[in-house]
Structure formats: structure tokens, C-alpha cells
N, C-alpha and C positions, 0 to 999 in steps of 0.2 A: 436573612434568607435561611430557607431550611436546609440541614445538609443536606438530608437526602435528596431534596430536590435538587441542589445542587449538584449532588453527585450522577445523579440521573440524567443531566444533562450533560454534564461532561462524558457520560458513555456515549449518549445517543452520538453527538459530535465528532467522538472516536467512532463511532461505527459507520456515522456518514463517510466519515472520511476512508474508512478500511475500505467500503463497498468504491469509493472510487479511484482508489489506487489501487485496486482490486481488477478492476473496467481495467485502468487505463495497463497497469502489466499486462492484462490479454490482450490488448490492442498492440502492443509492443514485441509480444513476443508474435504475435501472428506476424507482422511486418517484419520480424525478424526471419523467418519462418518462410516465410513467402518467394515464390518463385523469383521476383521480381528486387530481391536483393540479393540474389547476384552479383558478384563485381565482376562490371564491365570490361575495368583493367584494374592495373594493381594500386592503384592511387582510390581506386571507389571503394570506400568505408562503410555505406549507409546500411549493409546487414550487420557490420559490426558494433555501430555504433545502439543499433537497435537493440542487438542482445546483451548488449553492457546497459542500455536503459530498463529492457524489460529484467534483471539480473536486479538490478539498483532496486528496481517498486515494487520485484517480487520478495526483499529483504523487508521493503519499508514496510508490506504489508504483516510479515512475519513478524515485526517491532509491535505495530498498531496491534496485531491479535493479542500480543504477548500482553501488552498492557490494557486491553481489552479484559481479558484473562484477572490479572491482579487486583483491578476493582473489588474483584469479589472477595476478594478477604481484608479487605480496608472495614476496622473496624470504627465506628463513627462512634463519638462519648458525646454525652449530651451535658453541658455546661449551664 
């Protein structure tokens, strides 16, 4: 296989995947966010736990860019 193809493929794949841990941090932090996570008493978590998940995808998103990023200077040697 050719590298470059290969490598072009491993970005796209990291990108799909940025773009949807991307999505799903916005969806997590809105629900974090949201009137409706409130706690009810003191044993209700679900705003907390929401902004410890949207916290978590918006790092893992930070990682994916990062190495997103570093492709670009993978220098490929032809054998």
C-alpha cells in the first residue's frame, strides 16, 4: 500500500472521529448546562456528571487535534 494513501487515511479517520467527539462534547456540555440539571436534592449528580463527561471529550478532542496537527510533519521515506 502506498504511504501516502495510507496516511491520508489515517487523518480522514482522526477527523471523523474529532468531528464526533466534537458533536458529542456539545451535547454534553449543553446538558450540563441546561436548566434541567439541576439537582433536585443533594444525592442528584446528573449536572455533574455531565460536566465531568463534557470536561473528558472536550480533552479527547484537544488530543485528536493535537495529533491531527503532527501528521503534518511525518516525513514519509520511500524504500
Amino acid at each position: 500500500m502506498d504511504k501516502v494513501a495510507l496516511l491520508a487515511q489515517i487523518r480522514a479517520a482522526l477527523e471523523a472521529e474529532l468531528a464526533a467527539i466534537t458533536a458529542s462534547a456539545a451535547d454534553a456540555r449543553s446538558a450540563a448546562t441546561h436548566e434541567d440539571a439541576k439537582p433536585e436534592n443533594q444525592y442528584d449528580t446528573r449536572g455533574l456528571e455531565a460536566s465531568y463527561l463534557a470536561g473528558a471529550q472536550a480533552g479527547r478532542a484537544q488530543d485528536l487535534a493535537a495529533r491531527i496537527a503532527n501528521l503534518e510533519f511525518i516525513q514519509l521515506k520511500a524504500y
